[in-house]
N, C-alpha and C positions, 0 to 999 in steps of 0.2 A: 541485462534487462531487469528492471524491477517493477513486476507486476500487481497494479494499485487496484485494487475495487474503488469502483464509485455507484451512488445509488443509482436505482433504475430512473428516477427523474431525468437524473441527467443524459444516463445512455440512451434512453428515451429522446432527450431534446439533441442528442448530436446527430441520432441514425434518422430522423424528420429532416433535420437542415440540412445532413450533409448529401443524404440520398437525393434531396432534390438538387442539389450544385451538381452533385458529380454524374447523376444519371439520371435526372429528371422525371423521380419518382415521387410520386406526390401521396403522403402515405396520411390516409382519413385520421389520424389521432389524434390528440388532444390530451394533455396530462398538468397539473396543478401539483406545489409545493405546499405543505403545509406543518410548519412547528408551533410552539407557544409564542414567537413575536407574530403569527399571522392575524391581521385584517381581516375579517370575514368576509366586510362589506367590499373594502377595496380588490378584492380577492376575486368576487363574484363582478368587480365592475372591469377587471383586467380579462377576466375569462367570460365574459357572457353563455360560453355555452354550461357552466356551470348549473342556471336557471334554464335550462331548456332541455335539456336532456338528463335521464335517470343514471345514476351514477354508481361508480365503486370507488373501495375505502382499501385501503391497506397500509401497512407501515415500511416503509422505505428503512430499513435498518441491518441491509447487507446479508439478510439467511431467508430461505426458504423456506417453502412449508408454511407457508402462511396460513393457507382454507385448511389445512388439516389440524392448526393449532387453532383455530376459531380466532381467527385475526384479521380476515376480511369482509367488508360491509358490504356488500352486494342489491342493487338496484334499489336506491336510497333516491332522496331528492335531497337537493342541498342542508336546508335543516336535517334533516336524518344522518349525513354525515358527518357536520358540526357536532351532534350531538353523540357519534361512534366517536368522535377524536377524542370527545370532551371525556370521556370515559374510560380513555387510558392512555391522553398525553401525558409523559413524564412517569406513566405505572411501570413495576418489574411485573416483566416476563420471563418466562423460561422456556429455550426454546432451544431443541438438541442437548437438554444437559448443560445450557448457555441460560444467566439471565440477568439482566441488566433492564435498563431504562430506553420504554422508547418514545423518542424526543423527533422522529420524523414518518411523515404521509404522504402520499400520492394517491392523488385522486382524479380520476377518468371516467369519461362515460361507459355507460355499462354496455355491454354488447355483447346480444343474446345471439348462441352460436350452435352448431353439431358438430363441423371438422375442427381438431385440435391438431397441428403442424408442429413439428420439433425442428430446429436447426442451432446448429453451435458451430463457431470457427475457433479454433484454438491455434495459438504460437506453438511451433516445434522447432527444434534446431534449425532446422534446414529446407523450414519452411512450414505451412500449419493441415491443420486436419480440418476437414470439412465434414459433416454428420450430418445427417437427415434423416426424417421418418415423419411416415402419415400418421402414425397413431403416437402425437405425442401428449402433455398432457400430464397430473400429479402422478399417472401411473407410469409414465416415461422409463426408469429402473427395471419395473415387472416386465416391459416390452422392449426391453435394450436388445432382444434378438432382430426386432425390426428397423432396425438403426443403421443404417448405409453408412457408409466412410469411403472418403478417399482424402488424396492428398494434394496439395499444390504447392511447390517448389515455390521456395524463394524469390522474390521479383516476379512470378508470373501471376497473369491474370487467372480468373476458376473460368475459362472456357465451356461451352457448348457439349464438346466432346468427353470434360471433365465428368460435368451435371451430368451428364446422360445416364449412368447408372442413378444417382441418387432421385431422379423422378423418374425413373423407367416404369414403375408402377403406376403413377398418376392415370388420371381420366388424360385421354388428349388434350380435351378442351381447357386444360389449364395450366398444361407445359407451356406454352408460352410465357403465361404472367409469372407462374412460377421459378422459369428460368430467369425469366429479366429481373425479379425480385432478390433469386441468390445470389447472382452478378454483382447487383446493386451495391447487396447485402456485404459482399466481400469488398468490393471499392471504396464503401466508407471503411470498414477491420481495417484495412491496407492503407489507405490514406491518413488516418486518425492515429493512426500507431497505435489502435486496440492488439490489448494479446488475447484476449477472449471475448466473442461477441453470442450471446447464448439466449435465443427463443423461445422458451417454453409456460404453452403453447404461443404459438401467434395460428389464426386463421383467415375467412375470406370473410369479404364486409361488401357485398354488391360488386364480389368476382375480383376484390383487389384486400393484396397481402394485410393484414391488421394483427402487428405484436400486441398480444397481451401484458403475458410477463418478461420484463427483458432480462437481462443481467447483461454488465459489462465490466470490464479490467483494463487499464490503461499502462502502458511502457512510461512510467511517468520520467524516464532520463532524455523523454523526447519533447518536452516541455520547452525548452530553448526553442524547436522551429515550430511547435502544435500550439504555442498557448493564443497565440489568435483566434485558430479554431476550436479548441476546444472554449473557451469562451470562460464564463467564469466559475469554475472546476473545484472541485472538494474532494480531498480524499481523506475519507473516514476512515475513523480505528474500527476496527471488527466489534462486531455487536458483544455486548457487554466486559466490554475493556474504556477506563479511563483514563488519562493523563495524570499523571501525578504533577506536581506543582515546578520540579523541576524540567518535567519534559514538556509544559507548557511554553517553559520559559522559552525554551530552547527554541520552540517549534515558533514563535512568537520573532527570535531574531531572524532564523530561517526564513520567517516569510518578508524580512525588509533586507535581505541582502542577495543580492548576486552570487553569494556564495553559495556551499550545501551545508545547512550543521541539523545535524542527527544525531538522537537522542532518544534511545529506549532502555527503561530500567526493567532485568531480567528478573533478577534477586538481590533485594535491597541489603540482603546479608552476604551476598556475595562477597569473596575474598580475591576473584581475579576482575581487574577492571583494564579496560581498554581506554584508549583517546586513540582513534586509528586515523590517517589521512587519508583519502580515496575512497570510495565507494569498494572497489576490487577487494583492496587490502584488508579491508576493513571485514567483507565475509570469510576471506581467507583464515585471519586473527579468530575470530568468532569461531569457524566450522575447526580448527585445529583445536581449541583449549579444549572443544566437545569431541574430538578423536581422540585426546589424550587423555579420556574419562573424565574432566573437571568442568564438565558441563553445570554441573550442580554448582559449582563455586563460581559462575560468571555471572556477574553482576549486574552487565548491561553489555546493550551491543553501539555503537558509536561512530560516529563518523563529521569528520571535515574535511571539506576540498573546494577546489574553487577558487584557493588564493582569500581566503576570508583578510581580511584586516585584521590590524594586531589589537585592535580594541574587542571583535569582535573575537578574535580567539583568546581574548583575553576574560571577556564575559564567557566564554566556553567552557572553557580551562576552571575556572571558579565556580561553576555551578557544578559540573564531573567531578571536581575533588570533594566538593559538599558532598554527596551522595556516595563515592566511595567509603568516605571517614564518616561517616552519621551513626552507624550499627556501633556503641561502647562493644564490641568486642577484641578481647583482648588479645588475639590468634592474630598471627602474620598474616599482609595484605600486600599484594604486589598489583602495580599500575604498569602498563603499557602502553608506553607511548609508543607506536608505531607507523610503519608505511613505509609503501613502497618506493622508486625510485623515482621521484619527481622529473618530470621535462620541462616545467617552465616556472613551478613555483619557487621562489628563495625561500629554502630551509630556514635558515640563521633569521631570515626575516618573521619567516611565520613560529621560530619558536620562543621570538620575545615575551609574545603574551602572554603564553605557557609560564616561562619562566617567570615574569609578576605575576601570575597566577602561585607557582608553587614557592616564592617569595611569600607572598601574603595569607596563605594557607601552612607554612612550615610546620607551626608549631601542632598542626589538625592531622596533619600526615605525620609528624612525629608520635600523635598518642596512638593513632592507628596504626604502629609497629609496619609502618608500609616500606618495600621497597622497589623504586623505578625503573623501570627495564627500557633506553631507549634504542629505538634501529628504524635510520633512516639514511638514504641518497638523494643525491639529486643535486640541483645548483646550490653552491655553499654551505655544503653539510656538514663541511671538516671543522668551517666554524659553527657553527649551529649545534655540531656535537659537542667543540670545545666550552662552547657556551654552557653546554649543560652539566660536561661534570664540574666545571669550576664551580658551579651552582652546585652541586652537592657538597663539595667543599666547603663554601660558604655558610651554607643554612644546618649543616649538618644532617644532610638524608642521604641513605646510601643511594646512589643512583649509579646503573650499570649504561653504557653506551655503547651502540656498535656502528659500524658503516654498512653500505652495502654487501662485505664479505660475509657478514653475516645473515641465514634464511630468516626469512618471517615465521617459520614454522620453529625454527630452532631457538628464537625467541621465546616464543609459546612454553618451551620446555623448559628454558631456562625457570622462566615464571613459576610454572608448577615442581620443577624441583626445588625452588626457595621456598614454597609453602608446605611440602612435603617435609625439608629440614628440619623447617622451623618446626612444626608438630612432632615430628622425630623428640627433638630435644625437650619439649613439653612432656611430651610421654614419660622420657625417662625420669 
């Protein structure tokens, strides 16, 4: 599972549509997007109730803590939140120690309240956690002793029997909607393939559920059979993180291919780099170089799978060697080409690209004293491997090769004991 935040806009617009499909909950809200390409006019002629109802302002930009860092505009009328956007679309904030540019808003009508309701579903192994409290709310933390929990197993439904503690306190009179609202609430989590579905507060609006603040997290590996319903879906980088120009690139083919290619740069001076195949592998690669203390020297973390084309692993392969080799540091660099044991992709296929890649970049990996570590199985790796040390031969880069005898993790070490040497003999 890879657990993706998305803004509250959106978890906003999927837990409306989907609560009414799946359980025929009809939830009173109402929420508007707002960046620097926004329309004002058009904006308020898509939303009407924009103009009819007094409003709030906040920035959709994945953290919390909003009304306590003076960030939300509260019972505004449409100019009045025009004029809160206008005032710090695109400004740095700081916000936890975090600051960055905020470039997104959500705005809903205002809704004056007393009860503040807490609820969260979260993914656990073996099924997720369910939470509840009446008294939820910015002080939610200070009353986490009022905080119910239980749990629901895998495949099942949150049952009657379940809820029964977590509203056991309620008034009577609003066990009912309450229970039909967590029901609901977990049918979209479950359907949607949310790993986290988090209310705080939501309360009552003429005796029926009304979230406030949402937050939501999506299993984005579930994209294949969810991307109908989740509809047209964004997942943003964490509040005050940018794209550097090659991980744009990247995320740019990712999004016109069937395949997966991922690309995040750790430390651009980094001395261990990966090219991993698989999602699995590829944390495996990642969480070992950081058990064997060389976390500081990993450079990025990376990933393709999916059978990309040899074009596009070839555009791959050439933007990862860029950013390995870019740092003039004269200190030993070792590349990782790795992965686990394929089932249906052709190796020798997929590492053409690669190898026009490290054809075309030789002489960049030659100043960057690099050397390649590969270890792969799968369908025709025996040639795919031969392919690649011939390729070291040729171009003159050392390149080491293994088959599936060899671990993924002892790859890892191989890497870090060549950079270890190499310093060794520097020293001396």
């Amino acid at each position: 599972m890879a657990r993706k935040k998305i803004r509250e806009y959106d978890s906003k617009r999927l837990l409306k549509e989907h609560m009414k499909r799946l359980a025929g909950v009809e939830l009173p809200m109402n929420a508007a997007q707002v960046t620097a390409e926004t329309d004002w006019s058009q904006l308020a002629r898509d939303n009407p109730w924009l103009t009819k109802s007094r409003l709030v302002v906040k920035p959709d930009m994945l953290f919390g803590k909003r009304g306590k860092s003076g960030l939300v505009g509260l019972n505004l009328d449409l100019e009045g939140v025009e004029e809160f956007v206008a005032q710090r679309l695109g400004k740095s904030v700081e916000v936890s120690g975090t600051r960055g540019p905020v470039t997104h808003f959500i705005v809903e009508p205002f809704v004056p309240h007393d009860d503040e309701y807490y609820l969260s579903i979260t993914s656990q192994r073996l099924g997720s956690d369910v939470r509840f409290s009446d008294a939820g709310g910015v002080e939610i933390e200070e009353n986490w002793d009022k905080v119910k929990h239980v749990f629901v197993p895998s495949d099942s439904p949150l049952t009657p029997d379940l809820m029964a503690p977590l509203i056991a306190t309620l008034p009577l009179e609003i066990h009912d909607v309450m229970q039909a609202f967590l029901a609901a609430a977990f049918a979209v989590y479950t359907d949607l393939d949310f790993s986290l579905l988090e209310m705080n507060p939501f309360t009552l609006v003429a005796g029926q559920p009304f979230p406030l603040d949402l937050r939501g997290e999506l299993d984005d590996t579930a994209q294949f059979k969810d991307f109908q319903k989740w509809g047209d879906i964004e997942f943003p980088l964490p509040f005050g993180r940018t794209m550097s120009l090659a991980e744009h690139h990247i995320h740019s083919l990712d999004e016109k291919t069937g395949a997966s290619l991922k690309l995040t740069i750790l430390n651009p001076k980094g001395r261990i780099w990966t090219m991993v195949a698989g999602g699995g592998a590829s944390v495996i690669y990642t969480d070992t170089v950081g058990d064997l203390g060389y976390a500081h020297e990993l450079g990025n973390y990376a990933e393709y799978s999916g059978a990309p084309s040899e074009d596009e692993t070839l555009k791959y392969a050439r933007t990862l060697v860029d950013c390995a080799t870019a740092d003039p540091d004269p200190r030993a660099r070792a590349l990782i080409v790795g992965g686990g044991i394929a089932n249906f992709t052709d190796v020798a296929a997929t590492f053409n690209g690669i190898i026009k890649a490290f054809r075309e970049k030789q002489e960049q990996i030659k100043a960057a004293h690099m050397r390649i570590f590969v270890r792969r199985g799968g369908p025709n790796y025996k040639t795919g491997l031969q392919k690649m040390k011939e390729l070291g031969t040729e171009i003159g880069v050392p390149i080491e090769v293994y088959g599936p005898e060899a671990s993924m993790t002892g790859i890892c070490k191989k890497a870090i004991d060549f950079i270890k040497e190499a310093d060794a003999k520097v020293s001396k």
